[in-house]
PQR file of N, CA, C, O and H, with PARSE charges and radii, in Angstrom:
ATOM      1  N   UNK A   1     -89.872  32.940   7.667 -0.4000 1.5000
ATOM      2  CA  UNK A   1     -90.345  31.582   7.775 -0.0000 2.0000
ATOM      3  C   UNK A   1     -89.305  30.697   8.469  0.5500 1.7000
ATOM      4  O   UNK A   1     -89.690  29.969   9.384 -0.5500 1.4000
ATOM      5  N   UNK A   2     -88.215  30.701   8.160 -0.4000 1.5000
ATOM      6  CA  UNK A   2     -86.880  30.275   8.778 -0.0000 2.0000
ATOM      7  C   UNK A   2     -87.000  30.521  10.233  0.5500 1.7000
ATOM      8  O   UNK A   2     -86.605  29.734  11.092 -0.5500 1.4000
ATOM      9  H   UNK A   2     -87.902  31.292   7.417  0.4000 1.0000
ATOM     10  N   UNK A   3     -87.440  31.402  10.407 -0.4000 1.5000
ATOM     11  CA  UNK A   3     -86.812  31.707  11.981 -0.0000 2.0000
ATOM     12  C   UNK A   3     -88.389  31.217  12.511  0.5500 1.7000
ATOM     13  O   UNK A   3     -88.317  30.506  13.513 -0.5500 1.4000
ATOM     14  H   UNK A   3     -87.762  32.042   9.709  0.4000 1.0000
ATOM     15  N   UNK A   4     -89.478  31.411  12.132 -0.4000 1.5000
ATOM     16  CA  UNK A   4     -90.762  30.303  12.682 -0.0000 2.0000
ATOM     17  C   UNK A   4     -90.431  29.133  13.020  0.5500 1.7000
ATOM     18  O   UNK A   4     -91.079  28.658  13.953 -0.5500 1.4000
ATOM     19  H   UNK A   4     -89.537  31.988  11.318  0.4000 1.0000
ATOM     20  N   UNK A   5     -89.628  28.504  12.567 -0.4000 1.5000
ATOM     21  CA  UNK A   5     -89.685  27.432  12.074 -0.0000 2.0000
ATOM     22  C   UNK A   5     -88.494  26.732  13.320  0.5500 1.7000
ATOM     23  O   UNK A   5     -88.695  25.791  14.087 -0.5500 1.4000
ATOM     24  H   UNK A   5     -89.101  28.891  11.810  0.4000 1.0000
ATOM     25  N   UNK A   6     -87.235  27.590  13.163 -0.4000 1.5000
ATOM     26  CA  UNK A   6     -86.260  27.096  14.273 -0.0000 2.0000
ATOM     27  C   UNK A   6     -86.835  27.835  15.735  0.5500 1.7000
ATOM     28  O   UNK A   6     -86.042  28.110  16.635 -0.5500 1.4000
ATOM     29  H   UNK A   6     -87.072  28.355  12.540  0.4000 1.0000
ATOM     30  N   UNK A   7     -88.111  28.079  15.833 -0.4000 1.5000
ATOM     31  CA  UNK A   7     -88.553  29.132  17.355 -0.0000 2.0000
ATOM     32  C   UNK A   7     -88.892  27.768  17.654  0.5500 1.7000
ATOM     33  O   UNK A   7     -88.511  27.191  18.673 -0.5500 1.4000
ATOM     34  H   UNK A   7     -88.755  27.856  15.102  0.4000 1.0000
ATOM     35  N   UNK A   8     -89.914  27.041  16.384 -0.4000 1.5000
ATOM     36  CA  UNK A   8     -90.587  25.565  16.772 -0.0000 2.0000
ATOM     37  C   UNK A   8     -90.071  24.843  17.219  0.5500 1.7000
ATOM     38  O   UNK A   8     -90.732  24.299  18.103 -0.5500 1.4000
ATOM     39  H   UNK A   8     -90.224  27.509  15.557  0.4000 1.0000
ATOM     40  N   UNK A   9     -88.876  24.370  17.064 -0.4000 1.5000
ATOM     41  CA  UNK A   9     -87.813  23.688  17.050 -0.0000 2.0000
ATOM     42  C   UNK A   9     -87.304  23.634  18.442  0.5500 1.7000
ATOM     43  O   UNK A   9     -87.239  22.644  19.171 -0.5500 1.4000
ATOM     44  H   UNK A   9     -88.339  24.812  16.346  0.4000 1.0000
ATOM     45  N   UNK A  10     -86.702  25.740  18.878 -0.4000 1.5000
ATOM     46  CA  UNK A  10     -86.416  25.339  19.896 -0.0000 2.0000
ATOM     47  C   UNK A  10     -87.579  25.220  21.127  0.5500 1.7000
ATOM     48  O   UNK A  10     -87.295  24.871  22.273 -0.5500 1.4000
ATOM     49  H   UNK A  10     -86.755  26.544  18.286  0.4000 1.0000
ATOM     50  N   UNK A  11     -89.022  25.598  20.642 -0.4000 1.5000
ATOM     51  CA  UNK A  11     -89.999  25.332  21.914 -0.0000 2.0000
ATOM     52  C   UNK A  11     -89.663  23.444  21.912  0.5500 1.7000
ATOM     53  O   UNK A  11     -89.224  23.010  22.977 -0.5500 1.4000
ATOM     54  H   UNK A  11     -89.253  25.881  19.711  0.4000 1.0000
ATOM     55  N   UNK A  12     -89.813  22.714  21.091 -0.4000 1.5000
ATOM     56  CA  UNK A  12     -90.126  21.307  20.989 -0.0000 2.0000
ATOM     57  C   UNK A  12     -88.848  20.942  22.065  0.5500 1.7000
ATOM     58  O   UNK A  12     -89.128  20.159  22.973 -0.5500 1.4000
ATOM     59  H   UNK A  12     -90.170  23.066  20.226  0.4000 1.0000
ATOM     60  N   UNK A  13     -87.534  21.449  22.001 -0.4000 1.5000
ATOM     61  CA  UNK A  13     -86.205  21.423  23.034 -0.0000 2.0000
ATOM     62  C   UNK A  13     -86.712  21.265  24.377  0.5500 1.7000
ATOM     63  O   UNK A  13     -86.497  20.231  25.010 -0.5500 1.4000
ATOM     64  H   UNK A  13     -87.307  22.084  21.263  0.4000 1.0000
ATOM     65  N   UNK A  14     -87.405  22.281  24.868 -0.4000 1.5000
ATOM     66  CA  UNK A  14     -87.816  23.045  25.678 -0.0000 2.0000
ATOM     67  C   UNK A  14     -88.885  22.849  26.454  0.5500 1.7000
ATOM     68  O   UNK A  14     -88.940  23.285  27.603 -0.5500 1.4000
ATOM     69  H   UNK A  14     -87.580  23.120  24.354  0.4000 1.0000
ATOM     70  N   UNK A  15     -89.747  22.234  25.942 -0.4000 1.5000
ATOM     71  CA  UNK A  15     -91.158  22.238  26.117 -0.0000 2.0000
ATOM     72  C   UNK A  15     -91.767  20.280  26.460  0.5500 1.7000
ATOM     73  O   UNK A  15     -92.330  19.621  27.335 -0.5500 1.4000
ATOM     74  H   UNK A  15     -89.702  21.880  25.008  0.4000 1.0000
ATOM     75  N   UNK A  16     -91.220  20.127  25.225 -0.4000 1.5000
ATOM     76  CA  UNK A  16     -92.135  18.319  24.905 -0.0000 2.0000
ATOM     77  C   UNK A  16     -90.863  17.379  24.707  0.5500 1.7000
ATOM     78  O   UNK A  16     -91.104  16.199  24.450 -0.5500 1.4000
ATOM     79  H   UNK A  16     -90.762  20.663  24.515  0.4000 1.0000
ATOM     80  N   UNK A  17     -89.302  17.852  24.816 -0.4000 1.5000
ATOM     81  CA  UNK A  17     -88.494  16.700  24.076 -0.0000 2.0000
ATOM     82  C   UNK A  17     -87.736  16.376  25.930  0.5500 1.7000
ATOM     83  O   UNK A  17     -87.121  15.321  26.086 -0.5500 1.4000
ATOM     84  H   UNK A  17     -89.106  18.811  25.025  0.4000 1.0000
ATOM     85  N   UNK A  18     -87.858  17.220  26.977 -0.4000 1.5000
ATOM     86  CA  UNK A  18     -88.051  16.278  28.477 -0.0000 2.0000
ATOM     87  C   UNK A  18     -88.945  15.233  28.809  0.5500 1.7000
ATOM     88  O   UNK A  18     -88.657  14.219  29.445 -0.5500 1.4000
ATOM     89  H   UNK A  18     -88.357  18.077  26.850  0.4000 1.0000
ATOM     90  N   UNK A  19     -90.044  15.540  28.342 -0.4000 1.5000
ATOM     91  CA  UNK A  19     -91.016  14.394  28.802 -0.0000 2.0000
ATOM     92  C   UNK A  19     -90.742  13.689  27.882  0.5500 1.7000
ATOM     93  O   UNK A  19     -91.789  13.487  27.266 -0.5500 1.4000
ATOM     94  H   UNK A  19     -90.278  16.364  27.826  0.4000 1.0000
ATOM     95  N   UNK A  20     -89.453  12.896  27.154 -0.4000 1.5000
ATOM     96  CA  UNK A  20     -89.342  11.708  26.595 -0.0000 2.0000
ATOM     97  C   UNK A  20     -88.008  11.489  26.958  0.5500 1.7000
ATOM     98  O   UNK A  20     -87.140  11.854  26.165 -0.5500 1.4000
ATOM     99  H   UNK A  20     -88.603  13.060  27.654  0.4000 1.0000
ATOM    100  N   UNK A  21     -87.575  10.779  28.377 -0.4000 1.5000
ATOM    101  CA  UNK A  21     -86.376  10.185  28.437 -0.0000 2.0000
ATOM    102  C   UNK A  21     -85.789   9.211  27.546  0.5500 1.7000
ATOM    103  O   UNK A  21     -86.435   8.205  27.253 -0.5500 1.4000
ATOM    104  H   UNK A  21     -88.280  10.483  29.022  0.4000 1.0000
ATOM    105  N   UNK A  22     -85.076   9.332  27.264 -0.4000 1.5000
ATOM    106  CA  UNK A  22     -83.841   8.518  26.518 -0.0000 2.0000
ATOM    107  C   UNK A  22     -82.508   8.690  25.683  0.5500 1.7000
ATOM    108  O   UNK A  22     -82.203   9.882  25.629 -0.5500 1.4000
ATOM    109  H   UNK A  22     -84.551  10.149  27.503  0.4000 1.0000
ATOM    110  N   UNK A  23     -81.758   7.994  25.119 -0.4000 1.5000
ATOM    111  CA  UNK A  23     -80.719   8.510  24.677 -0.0000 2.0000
ATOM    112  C   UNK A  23     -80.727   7.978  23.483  0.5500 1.7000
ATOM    113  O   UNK A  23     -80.926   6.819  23.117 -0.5500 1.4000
ATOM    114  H   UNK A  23     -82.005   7.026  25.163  0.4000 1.0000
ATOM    115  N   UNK A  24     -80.362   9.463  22.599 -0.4000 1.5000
ATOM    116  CA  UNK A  24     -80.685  10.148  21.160 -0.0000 2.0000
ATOM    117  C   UNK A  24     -79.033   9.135  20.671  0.5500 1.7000
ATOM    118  O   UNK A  24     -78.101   8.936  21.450 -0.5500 1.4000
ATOM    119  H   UNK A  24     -80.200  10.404  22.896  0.4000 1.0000
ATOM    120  N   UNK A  25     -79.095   8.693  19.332 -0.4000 1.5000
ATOM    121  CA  UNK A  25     -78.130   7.743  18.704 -0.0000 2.0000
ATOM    122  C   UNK A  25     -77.047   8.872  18.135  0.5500 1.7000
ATOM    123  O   UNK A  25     -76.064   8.259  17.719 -0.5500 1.4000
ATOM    124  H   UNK A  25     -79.852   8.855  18.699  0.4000 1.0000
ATOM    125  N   UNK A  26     -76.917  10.042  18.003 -0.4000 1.5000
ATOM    126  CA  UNK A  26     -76.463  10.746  17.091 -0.0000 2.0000
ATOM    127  C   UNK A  26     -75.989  11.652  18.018  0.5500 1.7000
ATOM    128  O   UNK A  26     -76.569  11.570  19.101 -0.5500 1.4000
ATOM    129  H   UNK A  26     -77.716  10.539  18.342  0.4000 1.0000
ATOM    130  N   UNK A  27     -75.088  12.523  17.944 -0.4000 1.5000
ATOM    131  CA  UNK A  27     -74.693  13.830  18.446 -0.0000 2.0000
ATOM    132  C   UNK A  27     -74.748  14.683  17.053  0.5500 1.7000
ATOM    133  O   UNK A  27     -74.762  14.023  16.014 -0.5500 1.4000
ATOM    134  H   UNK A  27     -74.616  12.590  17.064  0.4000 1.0000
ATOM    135  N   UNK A  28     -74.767  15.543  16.999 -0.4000 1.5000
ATOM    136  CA  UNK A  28     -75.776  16.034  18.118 -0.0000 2.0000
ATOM    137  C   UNK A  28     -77.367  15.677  17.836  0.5500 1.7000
ATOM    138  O   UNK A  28     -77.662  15.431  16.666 -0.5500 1.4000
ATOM    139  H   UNK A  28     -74.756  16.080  17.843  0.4000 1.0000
ATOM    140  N   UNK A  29     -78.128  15.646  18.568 -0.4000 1.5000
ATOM    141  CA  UNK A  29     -79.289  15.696  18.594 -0.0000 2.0000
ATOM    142  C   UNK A  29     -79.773  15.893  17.561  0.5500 1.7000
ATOM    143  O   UNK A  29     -79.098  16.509  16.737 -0.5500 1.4000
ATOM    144  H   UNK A  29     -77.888  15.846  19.518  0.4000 1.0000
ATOM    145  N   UNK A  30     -81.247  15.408  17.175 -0.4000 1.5000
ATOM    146  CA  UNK A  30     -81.878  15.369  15.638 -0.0000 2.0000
ATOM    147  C   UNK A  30     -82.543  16.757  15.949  0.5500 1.7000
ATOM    148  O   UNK A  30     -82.728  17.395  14.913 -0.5500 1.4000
ATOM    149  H   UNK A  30     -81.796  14.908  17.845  0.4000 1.0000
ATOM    150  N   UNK A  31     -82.855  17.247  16.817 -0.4000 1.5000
ATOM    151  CA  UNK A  31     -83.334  18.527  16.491 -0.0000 2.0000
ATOM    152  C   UNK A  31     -82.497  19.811  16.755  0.5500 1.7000
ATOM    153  O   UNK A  31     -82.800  21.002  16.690 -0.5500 1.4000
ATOM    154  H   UNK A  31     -82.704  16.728  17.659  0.4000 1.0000
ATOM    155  N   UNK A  32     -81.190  19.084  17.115 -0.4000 1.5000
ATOM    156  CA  UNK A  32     -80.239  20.148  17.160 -0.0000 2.0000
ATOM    157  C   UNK A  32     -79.493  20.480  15.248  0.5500 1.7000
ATOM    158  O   UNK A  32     -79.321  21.484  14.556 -0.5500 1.4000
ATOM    159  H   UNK A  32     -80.944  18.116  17.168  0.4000 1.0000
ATOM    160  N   UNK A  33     -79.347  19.562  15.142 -0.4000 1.5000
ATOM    161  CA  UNK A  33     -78.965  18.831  13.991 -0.0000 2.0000
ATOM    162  C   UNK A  33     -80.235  19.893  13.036  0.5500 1.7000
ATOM    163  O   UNK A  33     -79.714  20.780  12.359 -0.5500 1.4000
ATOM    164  H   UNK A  33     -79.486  18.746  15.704  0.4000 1.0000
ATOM    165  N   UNK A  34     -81.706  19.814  12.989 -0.4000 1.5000
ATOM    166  CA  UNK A  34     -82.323  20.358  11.752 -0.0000 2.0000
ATOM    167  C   UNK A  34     -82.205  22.179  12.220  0.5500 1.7000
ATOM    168  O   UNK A  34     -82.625  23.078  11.492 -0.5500 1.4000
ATOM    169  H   UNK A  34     -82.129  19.094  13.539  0.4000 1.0000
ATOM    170  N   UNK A  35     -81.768  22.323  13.115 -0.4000 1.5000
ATOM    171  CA  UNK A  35     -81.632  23.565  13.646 -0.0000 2.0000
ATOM    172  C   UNK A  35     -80.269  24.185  12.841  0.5500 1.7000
ATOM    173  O   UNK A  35     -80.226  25.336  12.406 -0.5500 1.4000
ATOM    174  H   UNK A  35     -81.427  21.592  13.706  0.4000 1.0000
ATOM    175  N   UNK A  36     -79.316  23.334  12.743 -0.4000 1.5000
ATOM    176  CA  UNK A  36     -77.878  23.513  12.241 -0.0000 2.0000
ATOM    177  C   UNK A  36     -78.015  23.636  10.494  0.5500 1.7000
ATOM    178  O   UNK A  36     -77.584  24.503   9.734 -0.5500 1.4000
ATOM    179  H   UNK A  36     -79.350  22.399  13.096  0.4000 1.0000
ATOM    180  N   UNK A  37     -78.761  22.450  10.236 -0.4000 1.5000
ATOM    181  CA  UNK A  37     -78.916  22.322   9.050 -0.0000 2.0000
ATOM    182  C   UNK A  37     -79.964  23.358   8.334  0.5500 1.7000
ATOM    183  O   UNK A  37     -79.830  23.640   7.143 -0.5500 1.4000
ATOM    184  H   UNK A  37     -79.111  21.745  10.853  0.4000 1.0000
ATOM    185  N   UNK A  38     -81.006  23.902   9.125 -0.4000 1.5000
ATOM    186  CA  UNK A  38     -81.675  24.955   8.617 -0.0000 2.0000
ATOM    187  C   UNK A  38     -80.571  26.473   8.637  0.5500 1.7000
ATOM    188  O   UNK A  38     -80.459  27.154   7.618 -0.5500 1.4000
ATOM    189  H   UNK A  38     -81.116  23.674  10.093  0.4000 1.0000
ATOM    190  N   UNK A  39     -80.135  26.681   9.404 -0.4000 1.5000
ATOM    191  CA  UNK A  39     -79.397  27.999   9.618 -0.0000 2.0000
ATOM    192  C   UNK A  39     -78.214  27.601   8.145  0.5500 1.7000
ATOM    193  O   UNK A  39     -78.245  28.441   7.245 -0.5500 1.4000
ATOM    194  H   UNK A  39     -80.226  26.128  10.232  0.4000 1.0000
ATOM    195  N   UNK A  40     -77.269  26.418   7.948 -0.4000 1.5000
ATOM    196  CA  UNK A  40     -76.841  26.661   7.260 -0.0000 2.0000
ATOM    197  C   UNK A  40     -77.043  26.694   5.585  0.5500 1.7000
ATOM    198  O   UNK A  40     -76.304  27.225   4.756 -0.5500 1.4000
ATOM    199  H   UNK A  40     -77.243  25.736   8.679  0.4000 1.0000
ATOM    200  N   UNK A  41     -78.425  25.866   5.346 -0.4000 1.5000
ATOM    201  CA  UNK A  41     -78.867  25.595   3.917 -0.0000 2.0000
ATOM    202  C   UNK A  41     -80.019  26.100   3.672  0.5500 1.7000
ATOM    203  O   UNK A  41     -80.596  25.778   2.634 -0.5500 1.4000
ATOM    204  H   UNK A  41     -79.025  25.434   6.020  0.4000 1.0000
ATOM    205  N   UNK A  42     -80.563  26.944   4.517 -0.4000 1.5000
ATOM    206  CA  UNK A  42     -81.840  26.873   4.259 -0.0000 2.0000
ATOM    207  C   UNK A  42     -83.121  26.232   4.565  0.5500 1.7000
ATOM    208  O   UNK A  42     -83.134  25.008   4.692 -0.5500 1.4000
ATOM    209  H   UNK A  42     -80.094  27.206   5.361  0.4000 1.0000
ATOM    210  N   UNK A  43     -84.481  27.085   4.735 -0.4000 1.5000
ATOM    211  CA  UNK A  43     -85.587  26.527   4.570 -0.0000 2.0000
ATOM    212  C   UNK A  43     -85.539  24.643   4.246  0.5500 1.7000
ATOM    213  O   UNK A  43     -85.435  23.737   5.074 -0.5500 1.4000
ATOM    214  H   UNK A  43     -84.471  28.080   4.631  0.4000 1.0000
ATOM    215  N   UNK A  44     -85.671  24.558   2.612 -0.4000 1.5000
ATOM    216  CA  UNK A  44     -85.842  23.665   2.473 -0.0000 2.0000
ATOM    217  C   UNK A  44     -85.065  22.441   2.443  0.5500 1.7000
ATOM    218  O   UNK A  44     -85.255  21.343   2.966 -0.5500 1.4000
ATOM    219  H   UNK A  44     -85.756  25.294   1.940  0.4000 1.0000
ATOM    220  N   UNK A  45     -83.950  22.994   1.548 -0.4000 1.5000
ATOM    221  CA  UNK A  45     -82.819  21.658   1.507 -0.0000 2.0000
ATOM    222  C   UNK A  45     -82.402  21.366   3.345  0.5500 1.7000
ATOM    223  O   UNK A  45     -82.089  20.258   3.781 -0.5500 1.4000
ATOM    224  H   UNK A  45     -83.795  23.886   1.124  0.4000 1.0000
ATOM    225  N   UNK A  46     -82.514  22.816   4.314 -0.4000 1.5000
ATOM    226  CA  UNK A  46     -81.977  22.257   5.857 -0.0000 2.0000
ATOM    227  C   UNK A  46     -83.214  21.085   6.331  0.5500 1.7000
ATOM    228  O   UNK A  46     -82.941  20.150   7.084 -0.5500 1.4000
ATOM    229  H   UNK A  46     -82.769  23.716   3.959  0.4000 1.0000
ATOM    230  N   UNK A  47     -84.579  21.305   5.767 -0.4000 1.5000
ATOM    231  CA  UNK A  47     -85.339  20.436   6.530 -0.0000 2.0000
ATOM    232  C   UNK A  47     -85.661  19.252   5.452  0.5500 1.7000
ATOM    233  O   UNK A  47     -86.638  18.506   5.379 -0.5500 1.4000
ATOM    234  H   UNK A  47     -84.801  22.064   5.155  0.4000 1.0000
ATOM    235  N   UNK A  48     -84.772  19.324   4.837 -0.4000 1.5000
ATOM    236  CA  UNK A  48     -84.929  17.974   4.206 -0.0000 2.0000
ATOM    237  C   UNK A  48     -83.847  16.951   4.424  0.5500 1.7000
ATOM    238  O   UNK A  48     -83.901  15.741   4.208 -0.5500 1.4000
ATOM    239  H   UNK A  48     -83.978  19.930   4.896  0.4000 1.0000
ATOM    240  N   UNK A  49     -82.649  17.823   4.990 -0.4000 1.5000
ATOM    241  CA  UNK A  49     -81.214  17.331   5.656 -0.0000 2.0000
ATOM    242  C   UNK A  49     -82.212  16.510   6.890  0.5500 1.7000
ATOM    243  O   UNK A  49     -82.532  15.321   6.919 -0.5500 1.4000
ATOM    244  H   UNK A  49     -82.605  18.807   5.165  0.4000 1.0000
ATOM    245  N   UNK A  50     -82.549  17.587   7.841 -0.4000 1.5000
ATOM    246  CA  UNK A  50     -83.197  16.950   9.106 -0.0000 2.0000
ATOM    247  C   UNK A  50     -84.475  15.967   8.702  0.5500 1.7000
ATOM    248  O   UNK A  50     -84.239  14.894   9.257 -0.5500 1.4000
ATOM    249  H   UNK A  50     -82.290  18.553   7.817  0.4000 1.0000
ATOM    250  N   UNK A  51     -85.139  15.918   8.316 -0.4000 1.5000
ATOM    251  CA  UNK A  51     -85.944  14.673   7.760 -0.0000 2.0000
ATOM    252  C   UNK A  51     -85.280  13.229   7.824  0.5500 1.7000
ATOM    253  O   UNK A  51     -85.574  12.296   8.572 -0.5500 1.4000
ATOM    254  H   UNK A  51     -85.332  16.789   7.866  0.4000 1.0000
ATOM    255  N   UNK A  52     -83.948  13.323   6.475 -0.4000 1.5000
ATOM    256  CA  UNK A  52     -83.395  12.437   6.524 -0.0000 2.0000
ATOM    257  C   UNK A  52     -83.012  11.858   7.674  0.5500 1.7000
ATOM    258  O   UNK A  52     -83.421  10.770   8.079 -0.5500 1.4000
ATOM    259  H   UNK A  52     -83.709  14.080   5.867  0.4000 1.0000
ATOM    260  N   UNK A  53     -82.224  12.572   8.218 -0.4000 1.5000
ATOM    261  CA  UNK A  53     -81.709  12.328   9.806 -0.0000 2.0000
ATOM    262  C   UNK A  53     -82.683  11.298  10.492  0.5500 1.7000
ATOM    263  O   UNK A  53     -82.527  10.117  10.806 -0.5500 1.4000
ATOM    264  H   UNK A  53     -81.892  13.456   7.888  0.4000 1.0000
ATOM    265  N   UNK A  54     -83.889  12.285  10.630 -0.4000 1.5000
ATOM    266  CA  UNK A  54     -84.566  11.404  11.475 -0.0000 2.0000
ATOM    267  C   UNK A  54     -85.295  10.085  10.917  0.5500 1.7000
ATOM    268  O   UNK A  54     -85.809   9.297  11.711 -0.5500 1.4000
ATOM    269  H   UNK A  54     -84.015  13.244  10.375  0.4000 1.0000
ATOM    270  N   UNK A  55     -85.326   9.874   9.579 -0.4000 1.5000
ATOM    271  CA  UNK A  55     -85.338   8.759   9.304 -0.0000 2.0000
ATOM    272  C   UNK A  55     -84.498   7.928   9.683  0.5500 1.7000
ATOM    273  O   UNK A  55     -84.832   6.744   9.730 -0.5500 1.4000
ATOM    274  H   UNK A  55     -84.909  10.514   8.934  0.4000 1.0000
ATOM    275  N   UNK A  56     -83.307   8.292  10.018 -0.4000 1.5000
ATOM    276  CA  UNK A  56     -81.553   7.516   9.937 -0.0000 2.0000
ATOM    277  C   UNK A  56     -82.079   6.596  11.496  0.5500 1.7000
ATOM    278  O   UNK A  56     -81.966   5.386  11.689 -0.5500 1.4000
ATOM    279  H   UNK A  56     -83.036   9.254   9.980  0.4000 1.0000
ATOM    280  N   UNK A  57     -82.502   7.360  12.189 -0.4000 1.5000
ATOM    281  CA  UNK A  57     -82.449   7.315  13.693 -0.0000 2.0000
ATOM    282  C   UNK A  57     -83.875   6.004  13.974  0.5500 1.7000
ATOM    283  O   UNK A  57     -85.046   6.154  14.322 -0.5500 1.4000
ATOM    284  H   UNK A  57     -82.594   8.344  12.033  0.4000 1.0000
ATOM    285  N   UNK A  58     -83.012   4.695  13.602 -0.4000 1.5000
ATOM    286  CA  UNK A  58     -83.490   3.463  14.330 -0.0000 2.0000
ATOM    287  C   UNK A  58     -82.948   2.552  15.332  0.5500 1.7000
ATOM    288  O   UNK A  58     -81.843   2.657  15.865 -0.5500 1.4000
ATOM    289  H   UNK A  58     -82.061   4.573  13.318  0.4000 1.0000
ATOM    290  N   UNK A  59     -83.543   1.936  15.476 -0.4000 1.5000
ATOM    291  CA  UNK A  59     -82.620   0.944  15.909 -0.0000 2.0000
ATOM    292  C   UNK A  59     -81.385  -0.126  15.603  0.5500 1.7000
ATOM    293  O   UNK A  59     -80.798  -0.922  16.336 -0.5500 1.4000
ATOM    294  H   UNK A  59     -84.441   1.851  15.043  0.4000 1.0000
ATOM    295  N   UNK A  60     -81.234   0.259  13.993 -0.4000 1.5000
ATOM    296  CA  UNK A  60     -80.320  -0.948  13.213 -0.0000 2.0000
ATOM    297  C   UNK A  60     -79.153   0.191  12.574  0.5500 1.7000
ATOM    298  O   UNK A  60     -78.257  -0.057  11.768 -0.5500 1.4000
ATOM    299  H   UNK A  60     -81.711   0.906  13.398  0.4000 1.0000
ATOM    300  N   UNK A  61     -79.510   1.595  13.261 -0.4000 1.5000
ATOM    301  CA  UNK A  61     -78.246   2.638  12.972 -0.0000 2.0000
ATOM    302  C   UNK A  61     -77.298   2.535  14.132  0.5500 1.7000
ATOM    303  O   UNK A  61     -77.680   2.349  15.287 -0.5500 1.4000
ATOM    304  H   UNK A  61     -80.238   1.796  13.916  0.4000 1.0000
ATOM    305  N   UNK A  62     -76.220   2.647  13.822 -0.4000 1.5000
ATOM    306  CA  UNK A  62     -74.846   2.639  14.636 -0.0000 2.0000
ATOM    307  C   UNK A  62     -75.042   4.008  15.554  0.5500 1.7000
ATOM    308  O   UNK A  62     -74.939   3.969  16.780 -0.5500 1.4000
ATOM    309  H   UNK A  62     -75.909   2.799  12.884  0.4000 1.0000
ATOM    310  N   UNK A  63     -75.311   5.122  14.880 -0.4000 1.5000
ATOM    311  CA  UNK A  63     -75.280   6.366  15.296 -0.0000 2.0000
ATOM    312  C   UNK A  63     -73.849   7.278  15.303  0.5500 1.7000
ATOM    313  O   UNK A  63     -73.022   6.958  14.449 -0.5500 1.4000
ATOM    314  H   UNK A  63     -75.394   5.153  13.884  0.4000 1.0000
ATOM    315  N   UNK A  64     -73.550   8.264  16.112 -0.4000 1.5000
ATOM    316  CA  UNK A  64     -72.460   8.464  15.911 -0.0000 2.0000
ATOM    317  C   UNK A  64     -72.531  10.502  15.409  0.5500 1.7000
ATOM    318  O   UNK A  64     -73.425  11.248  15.008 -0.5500 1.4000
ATOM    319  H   UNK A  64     -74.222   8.524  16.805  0.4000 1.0000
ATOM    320  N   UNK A  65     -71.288  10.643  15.687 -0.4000 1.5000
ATOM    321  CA  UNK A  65     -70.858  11.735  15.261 -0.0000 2.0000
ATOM    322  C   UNK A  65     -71.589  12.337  13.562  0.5500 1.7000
ATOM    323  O   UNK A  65     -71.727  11.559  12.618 -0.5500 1.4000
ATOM    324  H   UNK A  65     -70.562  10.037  16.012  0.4000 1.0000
ATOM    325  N   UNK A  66     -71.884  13.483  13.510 -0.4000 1.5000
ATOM    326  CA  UNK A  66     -73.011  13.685  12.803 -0.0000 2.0000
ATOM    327  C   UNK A  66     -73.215  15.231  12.209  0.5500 1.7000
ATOM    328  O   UNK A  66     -74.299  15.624  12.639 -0.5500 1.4000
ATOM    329  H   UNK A  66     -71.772  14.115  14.277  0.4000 1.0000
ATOM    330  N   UNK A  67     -72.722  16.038  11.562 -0.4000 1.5000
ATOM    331  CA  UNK A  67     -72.911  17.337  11.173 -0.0000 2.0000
ATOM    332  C   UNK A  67     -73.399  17.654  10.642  0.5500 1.7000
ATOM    333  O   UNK A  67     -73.356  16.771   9.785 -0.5500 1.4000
ATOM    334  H   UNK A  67     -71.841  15.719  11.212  0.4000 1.0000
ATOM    335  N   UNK A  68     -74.219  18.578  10.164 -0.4000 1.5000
ATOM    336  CA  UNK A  68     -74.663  18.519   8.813 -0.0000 2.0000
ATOM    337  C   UNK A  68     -73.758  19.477   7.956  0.5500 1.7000
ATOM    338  O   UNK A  68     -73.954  19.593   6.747 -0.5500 1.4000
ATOM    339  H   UNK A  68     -74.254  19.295  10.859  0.4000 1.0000
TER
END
């Protein structure tokens, strides 16, 4: 299921996250970021790391250096 899941991830890289120019607040990237966070915690707690994240990611966040 894990590895379904980061294939999705990296088609969305790959596929649909060019046709949206702009610049991401965070390094790395929010879907680099649930990619990191899935490989290192797991299924659930990694995509609940990346969730958060992308909640984080507004306009009234500073952004910034970012690991999970």
């Amino acid at each position: 299921m894990k590895a379904l899941v980061i294939s999705a991830i990296k088609f969305y890289q790959k596929a649909i996250s060019p046709l949206f120019p702009g610049k991401c607040r965070y390094y790395p990237t929010c879907s680099s970021y649930a990619i990191l966070s899935i490989e290192k915690y797991g299924l659930l707690k990694g995509s609940l790391k990346a969730l958060y994240r992308v909640l984080r990611c507004n306009p009234f966040s500073k952004g910034g250096i970012d690991y999970p």
